[in-house]
C-alpha positions, 0 to 999 in steps of 0.5 A: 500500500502507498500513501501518497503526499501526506504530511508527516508528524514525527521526531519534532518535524512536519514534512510532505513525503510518500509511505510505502507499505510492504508486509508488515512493515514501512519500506521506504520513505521518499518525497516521491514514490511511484505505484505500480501494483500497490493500492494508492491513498491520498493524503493530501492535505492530512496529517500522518502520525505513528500509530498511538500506544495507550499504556493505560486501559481496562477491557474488561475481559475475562469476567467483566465483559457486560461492560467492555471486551477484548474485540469491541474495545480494541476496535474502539481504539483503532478508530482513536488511531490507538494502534497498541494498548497495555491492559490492567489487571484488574480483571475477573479474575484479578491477573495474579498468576502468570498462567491467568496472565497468559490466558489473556494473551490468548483471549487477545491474540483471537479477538484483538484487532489491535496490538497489545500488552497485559499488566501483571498484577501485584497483590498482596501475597504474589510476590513470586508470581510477580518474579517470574514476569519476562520482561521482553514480552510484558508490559510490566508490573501493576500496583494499587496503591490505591483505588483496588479491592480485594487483595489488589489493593497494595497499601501496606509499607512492608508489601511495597518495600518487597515489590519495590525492592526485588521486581527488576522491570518495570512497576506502574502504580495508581497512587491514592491514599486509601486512609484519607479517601475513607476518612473524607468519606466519612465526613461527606456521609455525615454531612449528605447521608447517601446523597453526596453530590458528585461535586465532592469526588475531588474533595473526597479524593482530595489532593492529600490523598494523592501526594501522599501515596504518590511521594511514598511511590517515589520515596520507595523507587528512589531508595531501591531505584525502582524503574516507577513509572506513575499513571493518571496524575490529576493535581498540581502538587504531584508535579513536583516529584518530576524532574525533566533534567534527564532525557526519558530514555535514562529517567528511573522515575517516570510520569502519565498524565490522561486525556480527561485530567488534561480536559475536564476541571471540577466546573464540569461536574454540573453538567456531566456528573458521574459520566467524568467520575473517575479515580483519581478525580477530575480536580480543579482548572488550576491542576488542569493546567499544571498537569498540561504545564508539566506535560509540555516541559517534560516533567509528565512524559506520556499522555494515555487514557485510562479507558475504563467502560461502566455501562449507561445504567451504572453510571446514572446512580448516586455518588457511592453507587456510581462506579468510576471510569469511562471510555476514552480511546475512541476520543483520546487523540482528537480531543488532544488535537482540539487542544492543538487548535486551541494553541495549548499544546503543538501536535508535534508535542502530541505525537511526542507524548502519545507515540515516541514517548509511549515507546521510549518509556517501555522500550517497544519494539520497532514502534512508536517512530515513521522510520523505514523498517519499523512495524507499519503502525500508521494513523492519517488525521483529517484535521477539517473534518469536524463531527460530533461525538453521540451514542450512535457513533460511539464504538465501545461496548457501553455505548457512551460517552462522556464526550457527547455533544463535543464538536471535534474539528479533526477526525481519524480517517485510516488507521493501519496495525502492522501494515493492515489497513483496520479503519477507514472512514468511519468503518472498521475493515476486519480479517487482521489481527494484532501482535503481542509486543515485545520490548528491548530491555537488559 
């Protein structure tokens, strides 16, 4: 396949040249490239990124597949220009066990359209398990610090010191406090009862309660050097445990910001309710712009999702019975363009924190970059195309999402997973599936 004249977005550049597609991977990269037998796209006029690698989602299978699963979820993504997603292991059940580990991969390598990974998770009580994780074909290593049930909740000092001191890969961990959540919401019961408005999550899960968890995280990583990688920072204090004074590639500890912190403040709770209920909370405009601060001077270094489907019905109930989460894949990419033309953040800083960096972080193979001789993973971008975001073009399996309504002036015309083209205007082009990927690490 030969994608003619498309502006390509990579390594801080913008440029006007021909791909040409061989296999699985790119081929040549030229000013021009002539066709013979190769099917020919026209990307004149549109922007050509990587393809997007989402560090952070939750597809619900195996046990939770009312909600989300594998195939309609990976398909969701490939419409975002999502091409490679690392799933969490909170699944039913919980991913404790390399074997259970492994049965997720299979239920991928059957279902999933696009690439992915799968988080090995720690408890409790799994250290062992957790030991045996290769990290040359997994992701890494997930720990609740906060925000878990069960056994997966990992607040215990002792446990951390174990998992931070003897764990050779990769650990990403959701930070909050637990003992301050619980005492928040005791006060907010007894004030409000069961009728807590939504307009107290981020009180609730408060600022405290994630610099507490968040410094301990660091404190622990830099005691043992840890490689700590910290997902979905939602305040302005948090801030302040980055530092951008070492290229990515040499960074022990690292740092993940998500589309919906980046966008919604806590002025929109009146409007969208328990739809922006996430963990940790949408806080204040002033976090908002903090985070996005420290996203463009490197102190945050990926931008991903945390797509987390509810179905329409749990998410319409009150404040302790609404679950957190929401679906973000299908919309990650062209809500970070909106900021673009807002003149918040450039596309080549886009494409630098939701592809290069994604890359760089985990050490993937042969993605995340338009270089010849990478894997085909290719996203063409329309950015004069506007639509607008409702229930029936939303491709998760829940159906909604919190960006209804939203006008998006950019959309995602064609996506391609190693050299197959899965999505072009609007359809999903079936019959390829995704690859396990695999990551360069000593």
């Amino acid at each position: 396949m030969l994608i003619k004249s498309a502006t390509i977005v990579n390594e801080g550049e913008q440029y006007v040249a021909d791909v040409l597609i061989k296999n699985d991977r790119i081929e040549k990269i030229a000013s021009s490239i002539s066709a013979e037998d190769e099917e020919v796209i026209d990307g004149t006029g549109k922007l050509l990124l990587p393809g997007l690698i989402d560090d952070q989602v939750h597809f619900r299978e195996p046990g939770v597949t009312y909600k989300a699963d594998i195939a309609t979820e990976s398909r969701a993504a490939v419409a975002g220009g999502i091409t490679s997603f690392m799933e969490m292991p909170n699944t039913k059940p919980n991913t404790l066990t390399q074997e259970l580990l492994e049965d997720k991969y299979q239920l991928a390598a059957e279902k999933s359209i696009a690439n992915y990974s799968f988080y090995m998770g720690a408890s409790n009580d799994n250290l062992d398990e957790v030991l045996k994780t290769n990290p040359e074909n997994v992701c890494g290593v997930k720990v609740f610090m906060g925000s878990s049930t069960g056994n997966m909740l990992v607040d215990e000092r002792s446990t951390l010191e174990g998992l931070f001191s003897k764990v050779n890969m990769l650990i990403a961990t959701h930070c909050e406090d637990e003992e301050t959540i619980r005492s928040n919401e005791a006060k907010a019961r007894a004030e409000y009862g069961e009728n807590v408005p939504i307009e107290m999550h981020p009180e609730i899960r408060n600022a405290e309660a994630c610099y507490k968890s968040s410094s301990l995280a660091v404190e622990l990583a830099m005691k043992h050097n840890t490689r700590l990688h910290i997902l979905h920072l939602s305040t302005a204090r948090e801030m302040d445990l980055f530092s951008n004074d070492l290229p990515l590639s040499e960074k022990r500890i690292t740092a993940e910001a998500c589309v919906h912190h980046l966008w919604f403040s806590h002025e929109d709770y009146a409007e969208k309710g328990t739809l922006i209920k996430w963990n940790p909370a949408v806080k204040s405009a002033v976090d908002r712009d903090a985070i996005l601060q420290a996203v463009l001077d490197d102190r945050v270094d990926i931008i991903a999702t945390d797509h987390a489907p509810h179905t329409w019905e749990e998410k319409q109930n009150t404040y302790f019975n609404a679950p957190s989460g929401g679906p973000l894949v299908q919309h990650g990419l062209v809500t970070m363009l909106e900021l673009v033309k807002q003149g918040k953040i450039t596309i080549e800083k886009v494409v630098e924190k939701m592809c290069h960096n994604p890359a760089i972080l985990f050490a993937v193979k042969e993605r995340g970059y338009i270089r010849e001789g990478y894997k085909a993973d290719l996203v063409l971008v329309d950015q004069n195309s506007p639509w607008t975001a409702d229930k029936s073009n939303v491709l998760a399996k829940c159906g909604w999402s919190p960006f209804e309504g939203q006008e998006f002036s950019s959309s995602v015309t064609h996506t391609w997973v190693n050299g197959n083209l899965v999505y072009q205007n609007g359809k999903i082009i079936e019959g390829t599936k995704g690859e396990r990927l695999l990551f360069i690490r000593s």
